[in-house]
C-alpha positions as CSV (number, residue, x, y, z in Angstrom):
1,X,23.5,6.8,4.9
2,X,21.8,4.2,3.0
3,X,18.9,2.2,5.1
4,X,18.3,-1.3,3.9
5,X,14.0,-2.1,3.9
6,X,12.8,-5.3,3.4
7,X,9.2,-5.5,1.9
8,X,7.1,-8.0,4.0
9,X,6.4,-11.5,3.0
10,X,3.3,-12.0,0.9
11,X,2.2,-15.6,2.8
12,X,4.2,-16.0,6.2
13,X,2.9,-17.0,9.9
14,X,1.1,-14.5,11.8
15,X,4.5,-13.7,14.1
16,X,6.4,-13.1,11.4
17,X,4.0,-11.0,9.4
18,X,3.8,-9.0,12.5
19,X,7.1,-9.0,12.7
20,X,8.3,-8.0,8.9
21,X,5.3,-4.7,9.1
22,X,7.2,-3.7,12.4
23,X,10.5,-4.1,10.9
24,X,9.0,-2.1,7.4
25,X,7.8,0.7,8.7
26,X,11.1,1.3,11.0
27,X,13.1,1.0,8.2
28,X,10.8,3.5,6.6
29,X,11.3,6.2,9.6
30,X,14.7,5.6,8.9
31,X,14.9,6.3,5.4
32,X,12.7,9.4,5.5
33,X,15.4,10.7,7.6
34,X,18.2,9.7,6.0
35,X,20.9,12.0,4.4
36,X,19.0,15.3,6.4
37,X,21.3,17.4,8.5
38,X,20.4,18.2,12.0
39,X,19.2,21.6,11.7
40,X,16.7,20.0,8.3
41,X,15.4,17.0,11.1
42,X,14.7,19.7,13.4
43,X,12.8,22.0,11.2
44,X,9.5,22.1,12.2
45,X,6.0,21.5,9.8
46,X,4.4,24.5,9.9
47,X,3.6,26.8,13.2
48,X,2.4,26.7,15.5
49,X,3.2,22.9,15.1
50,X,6.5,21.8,16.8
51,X,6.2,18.2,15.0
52,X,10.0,17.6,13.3
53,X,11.4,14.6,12.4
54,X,13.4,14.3,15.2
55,X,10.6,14.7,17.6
56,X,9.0,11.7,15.2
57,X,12.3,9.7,15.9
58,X,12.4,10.7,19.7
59,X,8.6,9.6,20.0
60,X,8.6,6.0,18.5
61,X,11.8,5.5,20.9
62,X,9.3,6.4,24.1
63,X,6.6,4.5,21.9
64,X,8.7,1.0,21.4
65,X,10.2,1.8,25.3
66,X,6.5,1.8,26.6
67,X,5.1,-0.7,25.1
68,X,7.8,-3.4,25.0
69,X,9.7,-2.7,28.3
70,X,7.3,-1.3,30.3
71,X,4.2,-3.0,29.2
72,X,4.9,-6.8,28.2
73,X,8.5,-7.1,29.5
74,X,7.1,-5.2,33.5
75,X,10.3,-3.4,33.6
76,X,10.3,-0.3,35.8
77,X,12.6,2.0,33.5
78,X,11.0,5.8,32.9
79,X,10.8,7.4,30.0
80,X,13.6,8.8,27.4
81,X,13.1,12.1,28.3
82,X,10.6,12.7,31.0
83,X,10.5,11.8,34.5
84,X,6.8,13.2,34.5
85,X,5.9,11.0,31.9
86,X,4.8,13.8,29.8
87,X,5.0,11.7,26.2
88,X,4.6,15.3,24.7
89,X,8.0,16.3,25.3
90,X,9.8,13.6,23.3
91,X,8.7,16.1,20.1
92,X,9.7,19.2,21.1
93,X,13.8,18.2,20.1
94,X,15.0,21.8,19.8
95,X,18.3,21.0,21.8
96,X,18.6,17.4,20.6
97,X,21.0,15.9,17.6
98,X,20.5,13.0,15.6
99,X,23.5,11.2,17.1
100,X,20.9,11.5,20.9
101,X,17.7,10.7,19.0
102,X,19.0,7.8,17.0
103,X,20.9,6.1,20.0
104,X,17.7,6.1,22.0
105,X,15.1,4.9,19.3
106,X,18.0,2.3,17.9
107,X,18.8,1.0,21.6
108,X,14.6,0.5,22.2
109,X,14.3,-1.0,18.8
110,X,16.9,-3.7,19.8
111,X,15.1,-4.3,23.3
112,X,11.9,-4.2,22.1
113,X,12.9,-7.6,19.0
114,X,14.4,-9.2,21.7
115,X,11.4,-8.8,24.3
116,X,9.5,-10.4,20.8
117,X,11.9,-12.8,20.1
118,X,12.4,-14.0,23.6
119,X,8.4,-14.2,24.3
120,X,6.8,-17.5,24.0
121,X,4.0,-16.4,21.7
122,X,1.6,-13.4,21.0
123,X,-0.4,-14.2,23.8
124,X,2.1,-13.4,26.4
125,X,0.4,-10.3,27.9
126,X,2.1,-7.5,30.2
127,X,-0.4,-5.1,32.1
128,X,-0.8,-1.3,30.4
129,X,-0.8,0.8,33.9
130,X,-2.6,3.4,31.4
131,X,-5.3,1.4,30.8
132,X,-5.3,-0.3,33.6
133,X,-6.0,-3.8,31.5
134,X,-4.0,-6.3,30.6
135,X,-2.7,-6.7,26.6
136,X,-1.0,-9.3,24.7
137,X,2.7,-9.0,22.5
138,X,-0.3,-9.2,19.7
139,X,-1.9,-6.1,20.3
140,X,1.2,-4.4,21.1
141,X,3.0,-5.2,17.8
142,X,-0.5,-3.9,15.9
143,X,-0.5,-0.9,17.7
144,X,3.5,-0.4,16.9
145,X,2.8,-0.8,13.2
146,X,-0.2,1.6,13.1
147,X,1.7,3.8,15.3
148,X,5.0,3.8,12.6
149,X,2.5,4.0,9.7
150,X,0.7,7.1,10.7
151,X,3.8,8.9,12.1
152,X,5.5,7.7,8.5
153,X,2.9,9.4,6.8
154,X,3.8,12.6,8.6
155,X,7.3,11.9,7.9
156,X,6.7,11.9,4.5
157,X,4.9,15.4,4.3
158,X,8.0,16.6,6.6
159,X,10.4,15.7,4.2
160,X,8.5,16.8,1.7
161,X,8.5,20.0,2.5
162,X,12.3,20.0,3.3
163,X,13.9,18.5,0.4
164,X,11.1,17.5,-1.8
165,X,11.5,13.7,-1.8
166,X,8.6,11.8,-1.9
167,X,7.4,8.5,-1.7
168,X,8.1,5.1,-0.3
């Protein structure tokens, strides 16, 4: 499986700029798990750690599901995989397949650019129940590209140490 990234624009409005890092560093969790079997996305980084790169894929899907359809868009949906809200147990993906995990994070992906698209601007804000304080799309798509850029970086050291590919 081949996954198509698109570098972002060097001079571009703020939205899209925002727009193209999110849509990078996706495409980057994508690639660093592409052409792995299930049994090499669930191998885990080193004990007594249970991070794997399905976990990494199962996480961003609660991450983008959070953010975008709970926070900005006010929908009442729990999470992926735990009526607790426990956010842990999205890594633990010991019984899960990459068919599960990549429905999920794919399907949030899609609601989470047309929660984006369909806003009127970054300053639309949605209320973070965590934090008890309103936030704007702005801060939300920030804290999804620093969120995808340091889980990428622990992609990368995953897949490292499966396959030996680096970089990118």
């Amino acid at each position: 499986m081949k996954v198509e990234r698109v570098g972002p624009p060097l001079v571009a409005g703020e939205r899209e700029t925002l727009r193209a890092f999110l849509d990078f560093h996706r495409a980057t969790l994508a690639m660093k798990c592409a052409g792995l079997s299930d049994e090499d996305l669930r191998r885990r980084s080193m004990p007594p750690s249970t991070l794997t790169l399905l976990g990494l894929v199962r996480h961003m899907a609660e991450v983008e599901r959070t953010w975008f359809r709970r926070v900005i868009d006010g929908e009442d949906v729990p999470l992926v995989w735990s009526a607790d809200g426990d956010y842990q147990v999205a890594y633990d993906a010991a019984g899960s397949d990459r068919a599960e995990a990549f429905a999920a994070w794919e399907a949030e992906v899609e609601h989470s650019r047309r929660i984006e698209r369909n806003a009127e601007s970054l300053d639309v804000t949605g209320h973070n129940a965590r934090w008890g304080e309103d936030v704007s799309l702005r801060l939300v798509m920030l804290h999804l590209i620093h969120e995808y850029a340091r889980h990428n970086g622990h992609a990368d050291l995953l897949r490292e140490g499966i396959d030996g590919e680096v970089g990118a």
